[in-house]
Structures are given as C-alpha cells and as structure tokens.
N, C-alpha and C positions, 0 to 999 in steps of 0.2 A: 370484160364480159358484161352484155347486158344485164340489168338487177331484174331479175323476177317477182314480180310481186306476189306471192305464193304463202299463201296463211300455215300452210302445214309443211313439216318437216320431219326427218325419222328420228329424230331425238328429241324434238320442242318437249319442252314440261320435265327436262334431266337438268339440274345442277352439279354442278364440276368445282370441287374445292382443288386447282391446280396447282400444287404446294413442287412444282420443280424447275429446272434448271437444267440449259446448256441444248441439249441436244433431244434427247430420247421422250424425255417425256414431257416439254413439249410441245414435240411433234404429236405422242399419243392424244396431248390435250388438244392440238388444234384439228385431229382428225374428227373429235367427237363435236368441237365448236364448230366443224364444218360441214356436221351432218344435224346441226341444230339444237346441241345444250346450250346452257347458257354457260359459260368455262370465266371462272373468276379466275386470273393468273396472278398468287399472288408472289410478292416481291420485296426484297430489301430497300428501306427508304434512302433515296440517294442515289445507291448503286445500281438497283433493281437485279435483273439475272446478269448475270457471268457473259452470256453471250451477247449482250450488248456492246461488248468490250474485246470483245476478240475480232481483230483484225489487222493490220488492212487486208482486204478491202474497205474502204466504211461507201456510205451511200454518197452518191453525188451530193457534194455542196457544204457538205457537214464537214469535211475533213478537219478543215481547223476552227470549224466551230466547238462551244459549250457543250450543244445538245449531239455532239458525235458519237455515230453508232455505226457498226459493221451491218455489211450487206449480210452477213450470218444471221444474224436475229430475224431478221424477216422473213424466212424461210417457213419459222416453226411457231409462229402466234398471231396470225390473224383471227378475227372472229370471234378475239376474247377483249376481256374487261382485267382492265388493272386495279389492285388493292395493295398498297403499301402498308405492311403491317410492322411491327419490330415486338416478334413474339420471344426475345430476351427477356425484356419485361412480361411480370406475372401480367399484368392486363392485357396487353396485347396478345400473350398465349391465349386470353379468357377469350378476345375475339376469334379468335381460330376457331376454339370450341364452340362458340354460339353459331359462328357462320358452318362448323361441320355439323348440329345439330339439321341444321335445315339443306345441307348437301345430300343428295345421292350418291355419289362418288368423290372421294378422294385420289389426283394423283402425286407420290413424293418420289422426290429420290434422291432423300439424302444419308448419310452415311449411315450403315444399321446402326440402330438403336438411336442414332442422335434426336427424334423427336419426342423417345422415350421423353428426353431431359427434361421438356415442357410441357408435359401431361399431353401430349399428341399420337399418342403410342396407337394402333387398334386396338387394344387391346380396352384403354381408356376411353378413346371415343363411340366405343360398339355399348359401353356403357349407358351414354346416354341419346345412342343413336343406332338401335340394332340394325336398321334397314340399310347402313352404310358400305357401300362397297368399296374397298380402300387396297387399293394399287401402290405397290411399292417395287421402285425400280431400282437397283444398284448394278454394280460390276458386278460381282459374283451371287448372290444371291443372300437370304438370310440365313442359311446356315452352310458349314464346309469352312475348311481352313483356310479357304482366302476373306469369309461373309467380310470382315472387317476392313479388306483391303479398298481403295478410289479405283475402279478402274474407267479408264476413258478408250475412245472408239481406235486407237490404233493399238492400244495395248491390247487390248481384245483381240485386234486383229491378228498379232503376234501369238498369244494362248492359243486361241480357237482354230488354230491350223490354219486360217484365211493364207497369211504369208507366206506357208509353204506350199503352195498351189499356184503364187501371183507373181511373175516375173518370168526374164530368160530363162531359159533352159542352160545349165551347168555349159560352162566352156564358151557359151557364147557372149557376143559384147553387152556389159552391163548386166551381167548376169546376179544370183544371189537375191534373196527374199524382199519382194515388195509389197507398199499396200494398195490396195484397193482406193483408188483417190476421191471417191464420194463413200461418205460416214458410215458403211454398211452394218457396221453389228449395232450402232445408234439407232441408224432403221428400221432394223429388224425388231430391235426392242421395243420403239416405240409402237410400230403393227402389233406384235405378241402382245401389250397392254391394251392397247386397244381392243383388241378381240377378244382379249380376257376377260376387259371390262364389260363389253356386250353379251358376253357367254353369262356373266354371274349377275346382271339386268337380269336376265329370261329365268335366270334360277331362281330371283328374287319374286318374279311374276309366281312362280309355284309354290315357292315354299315360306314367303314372307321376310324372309332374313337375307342379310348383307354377307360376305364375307371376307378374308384377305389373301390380295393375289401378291405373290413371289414371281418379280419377274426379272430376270437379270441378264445382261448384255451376253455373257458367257452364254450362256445356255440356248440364249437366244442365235447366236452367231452359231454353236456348234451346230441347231437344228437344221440351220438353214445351209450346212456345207451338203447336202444331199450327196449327191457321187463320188463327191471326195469322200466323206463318212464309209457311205456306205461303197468303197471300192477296198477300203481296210479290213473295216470290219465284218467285211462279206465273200471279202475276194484274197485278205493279204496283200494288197497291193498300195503301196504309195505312188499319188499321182505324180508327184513331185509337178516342178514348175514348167510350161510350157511354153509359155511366151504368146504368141497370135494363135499357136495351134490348138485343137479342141482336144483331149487326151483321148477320144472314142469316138471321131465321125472327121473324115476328110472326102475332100476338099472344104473345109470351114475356119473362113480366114481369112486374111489382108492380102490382097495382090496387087501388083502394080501394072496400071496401064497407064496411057501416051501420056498422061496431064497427071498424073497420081495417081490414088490408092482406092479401089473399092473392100467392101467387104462383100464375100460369097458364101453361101451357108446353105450347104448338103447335108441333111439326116438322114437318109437312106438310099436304098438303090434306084427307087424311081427319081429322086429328083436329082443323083449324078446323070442318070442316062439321059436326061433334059438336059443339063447343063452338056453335057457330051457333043451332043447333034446341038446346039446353040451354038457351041464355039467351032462346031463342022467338026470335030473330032468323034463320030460314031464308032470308031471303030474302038476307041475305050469300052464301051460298053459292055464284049465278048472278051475283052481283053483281061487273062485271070491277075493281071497284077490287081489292076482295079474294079474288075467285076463284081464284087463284093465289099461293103463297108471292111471288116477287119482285114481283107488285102489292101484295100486302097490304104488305110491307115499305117498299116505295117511298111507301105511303099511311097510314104507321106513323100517324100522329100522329091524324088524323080516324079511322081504326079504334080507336086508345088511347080517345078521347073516347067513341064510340061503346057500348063497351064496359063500359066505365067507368059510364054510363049505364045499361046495360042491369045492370048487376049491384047498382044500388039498389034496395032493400027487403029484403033478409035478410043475418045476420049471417054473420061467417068461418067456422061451426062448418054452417053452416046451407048455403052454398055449397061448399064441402068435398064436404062429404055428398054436395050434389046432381052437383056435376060429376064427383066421381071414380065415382058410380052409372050416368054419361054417359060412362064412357072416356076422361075427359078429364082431363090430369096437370094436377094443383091441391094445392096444400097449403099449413099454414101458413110464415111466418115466425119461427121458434124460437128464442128464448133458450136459453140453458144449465138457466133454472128451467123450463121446457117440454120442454125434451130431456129432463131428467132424472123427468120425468111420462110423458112419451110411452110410450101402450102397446107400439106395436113397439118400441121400445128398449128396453123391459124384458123382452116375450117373448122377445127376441132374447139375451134377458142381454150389453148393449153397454157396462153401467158392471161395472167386476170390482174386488171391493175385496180388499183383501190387510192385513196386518197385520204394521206395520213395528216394529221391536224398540225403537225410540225414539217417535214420532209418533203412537201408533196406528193405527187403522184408515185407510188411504190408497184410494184409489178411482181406477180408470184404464180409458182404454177398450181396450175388449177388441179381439183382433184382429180382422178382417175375414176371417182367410182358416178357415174352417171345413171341417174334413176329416171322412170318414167313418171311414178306418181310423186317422191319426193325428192327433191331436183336440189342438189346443195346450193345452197346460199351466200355469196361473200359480202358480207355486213360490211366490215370494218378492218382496214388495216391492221398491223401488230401495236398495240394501245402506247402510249408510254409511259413511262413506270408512275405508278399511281394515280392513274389518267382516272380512274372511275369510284374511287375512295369513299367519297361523299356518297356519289349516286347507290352503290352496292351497299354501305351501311344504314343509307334509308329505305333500298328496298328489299335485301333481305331481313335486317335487324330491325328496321321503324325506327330507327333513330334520330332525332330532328336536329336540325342543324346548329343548334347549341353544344349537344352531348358531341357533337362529332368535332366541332371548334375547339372545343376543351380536351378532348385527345389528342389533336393537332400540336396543340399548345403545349403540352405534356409530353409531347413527342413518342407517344406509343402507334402514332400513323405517319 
C-alpha cells in the first residue's frame, strides 16, 4: 500500500507499554500501533515472544536459517518498536517501571499474578503513574476458579461452547466437535482490549485517572457466541453442530455446480424469492414448504437437493455473475491463492507489504477500519526482538549511550 504522508493520526501522542505474547494481545497492541501509538513490544533477550517460534510455516528463505521465524508472528506486530528487557533482574524490573512511569497504557498477558513478582503489579505501578491504563489479558480472567489456569485459543474453544456449534452434524462423515481454524477467541480478545483500552482513554479524558481492565479469552469467546448463547439461554435449545448448514435461514450454504462449489446466502423471504425466479424455479415462492424462512429450514434437505438441481449447467464464475446480477449473496470459496487475485482485495489495497530489515519484503493484511481524516499508517514491519533497545531508552528514558552499553554488558537488555 502506498505511505501516506499524513502528520495526524487517531492515537499520535499514546504510548503503549506492550508487555505480551503469542496471540491476543499482540494483536490488541498492533491494532492501537496501527491507529497511531507509539507500541513499545517488549521481549525476552534472545528469545523474544513465543510466536516467533511457532511453526512451520516460517517465512520464505529463513527456514534453515539463524534468524528463523514463523509466518505467525507477522500477523500481529507491525507498527511497533522492540525493547529487550530481562525484568528477572531487580534492574531491569526498575526499567519497566521507568518506562511505565512515562506509558499511557500498558498491555500484559501473563499468568495472574506473575508480574506481581517484580513490582509490576497495577496496583504498583498506578503508584507512581495514576494516569496509567493497564490491560491484562489471560484465559480466564483475574478472578474465578480457573483465574490461574494458561488457557490458549483452542482450549477456549473447547470451554466457550465454540466446538459444539463447529463441525458435522451427528451421523454424518467426519462428524463430532471441531475447531474454528482461524484463532477466534485470540481475536476476540484481542478486539475486547482494544476497545477496552479506548473506552478507559475517554474515561481518562474526564476523570484524570487510569485504571485496570480484566480481559480474558473465556469471556471474550462466550460474548461473542451470540445465537448460540442466546438460543440456550433464551430459547432452551442447543444448536448443536451443523456442518455448511445455517441452524435458522435456508438456503444458506455450499452447493455444487458444473466446476465446484459456490456459496449461497438467503436471510429472508425476499431474497429466496430472487434467488427462486434466478434459478427459473418461481414457483417455490408460493410453494408452503418453502415460502416461508422456518418451512424452508424445517425442509432444509428436499430444498438442498432441489436447488442443487436447479443450479446444473453453468460453471462457479458463470453463477456468480448471474446471481449476484439477481440480488442474490453468492460468491466464491477462496483460498489464500484466490484472495490474493481477488479484484476487490486488491482495489481495496487489503495485502500491505512492508520491508523488514532482515526478511524482506513481508506482506500483511491491512486494517479493516478505514478513516477519512485519519487514515491508518503502516510504518514498519514486525521489529525484531530488540531491534529498538537503544533508540527507546534514549528517547523515552534520555539515557545516553554509555548508560545503555553498560546494561548491555550486564545483561539486563
């Protein structure tokens, strides 16, 4: 994507102490660094985060290199600056504390209580930094008889009822609980801090003071089951697993025509009765099995078949065409080498490539949130580990490059 050269941003003038790891948070850190903080990530010397190291895949070229890294990592940290600290050591905790003195936000997520150990607690650092808003993300949250348990995104998946919602339908092939193959309760967690973080900015704006958000995968993933939640808890009823089918709107779904599969996607009665007369089939329309969403659903299967039927004789690119000229939501089934062709994803500029000081050219997608007066920025590839050590200790701390040699050498950076 082209760089914009554009002085103002919606977050310029916010620093980000991003004290996490892996997945969730981050993601929330690179969402604020790509709406214009400045996001310090920082990291274990050596190792740096966890998600460096999780793969294959790693990045072209690296495989059997030194500097090898998974295409994971680069998902969730562009836009920031790296600081390798080793807050084990009393000193290096002491930089934490100096550098949270002068953050607006802090985000962690590591296991309750563990930052207690090193005077990093909130509780500590609201001490000498009231204005501090300080985000802590885990599996379950900070209190509740799991607060002290790891959880990670498929075990969440498993609690949070996601699994029993995701796969076959009982009896059919390959049946039995599945997950969700992109990170979703990591996602969700990471958005929920996010937004948490911006809600208690605006708070800050009124009331002067910082304070601590509780954000946790669980919670995060239960909110986000909407119809499943609420079809229990409102109706009695478990979805259970449906496989391509929607549990509450048909026709909505995989079909196959001459060359493979589209997907079709009916919400109410006006848009079957289009899709109806599209496939020459008006006469569904009056017709009471399917005249109505909850008959159609109820008659899922002889409608599938129907349908099915009716959409022999022309290929994926050729149905496309005709249905979505019919008002009717149809598209393909996309791979990554299809996404990456897809004209709106290109007009839209949704791949952003950046140019990493080691890897070359890295490619990541671009935000979703598009502004008119402040227009996200892509600085800077995902750092690596300790890429900015120096620079960040002189410019938040004023540290001159003596004092910062000498921690070097000490090994507390």
């Amino acid at each position: 994507m082209t760089m914009q050269n554009i002085a103002k941003e919606a977050l310029a003038g916010l620093r980000v102490l991003d004290m996490t790891r892996v997945i969730a948070g981050p993601y929330a850190g690179q969402i604020l660094a790509d709406l214009g903080a400045d996001v310090l990530k920082v990291e274990r010397q050596g190792e740096g985060d966890d998600i460096r190291r999780i793969g294959p895949p790693w990045i072209k070229g690296t495989e059997n290199e030194p500097h090898q890294e998974s295409t994971y990592s680069q998902s969730v940290n562009r836009n920031k600056r790296s600081i390798s600290v080793n807050f084990a050591e009393p000193e290096g905790a002491e930089l934490l504390r100096q550098l949270a003195a002068k953050s607006d936000i802090l985000l962690e997520n590591y296991r309750t209580g563990t930052l207690a150990k090193y005077g990093l607690s909130y509780e500590e650092l609201r001490e000498i930094n009231p204005r501090l808003i300080y985000c802590s993300i885990t599996g379950f949250g900070q209190t509740g008889p799991y607060a002290n348990r790891s959880g990670y995104d498929y075990l969440i998946q498993a609690m949070a009822g996601v699994m029993s919602v995701t796969g076959h339908r009982d009896g059919n092939a390959g049946d039995g609980p599945m997950r969700v193959g992109v990170p979703v309760a990591d996602i969700c967690a990471g958005l929920y801090a996010a937004i948490g973080v911006l809600a208690a900015v605006n708070h800050r704006h009124e009331s002067g003071e910082g304070q601590h958000i509780d954000v946790s995968l669980f919670d995060s993933q239960v909110a986000a089951l909407l119809n499943t939640f609420s079809a229990w808890f409102n109706g009695g009823k478990e979805l259970g697993r449906t496989g391509n089918d929607h549990p509450s709107a048909s026709p909505y779904g995989v079909y196959a025509v001459d060359d493979g599969f589209i997907l079709v996607a009916t919400f109410n009665d006006r848009e079957f009765a289009r899709l109806a007369a599209a496939v020459d089939r008006s006469e569904w329309i009056e017709d009471p099995r399917f005249a109505r969403n909850g008959a159609r659903v109820a008659n899922r299967q002889e409608l599938s078949t129907l349908l099915t039927e009716a959409l022999r004789g022309r290929s994926k690119e050729e149905w496309i065409a005709h249905l979505n000229a019919a008002t009717v939501s149809c598209g393909p089934i996309n791979s990554m080498a299809d996404l990456e062709r897809d004209p709106h994803a290109i007009e839209r500029e949704m791949i952003v490539p950046l140019e990493h000081p080691v890897n070359g050219t890295i490619r990541t997608a671009a935000s979703p949130m598009r502004f008119s007066s402040t227009p996200v920025q892509y600085k800077s590839a995902p750092p690596t580990i300790g890429e900015h050590t120096s620079e960040i200790l002189g410019d938040w701390l004023g540290m001159n490059p003596a004092h910062i040699a000498e921690l070097r050498q000490r090994n507390v950076i």
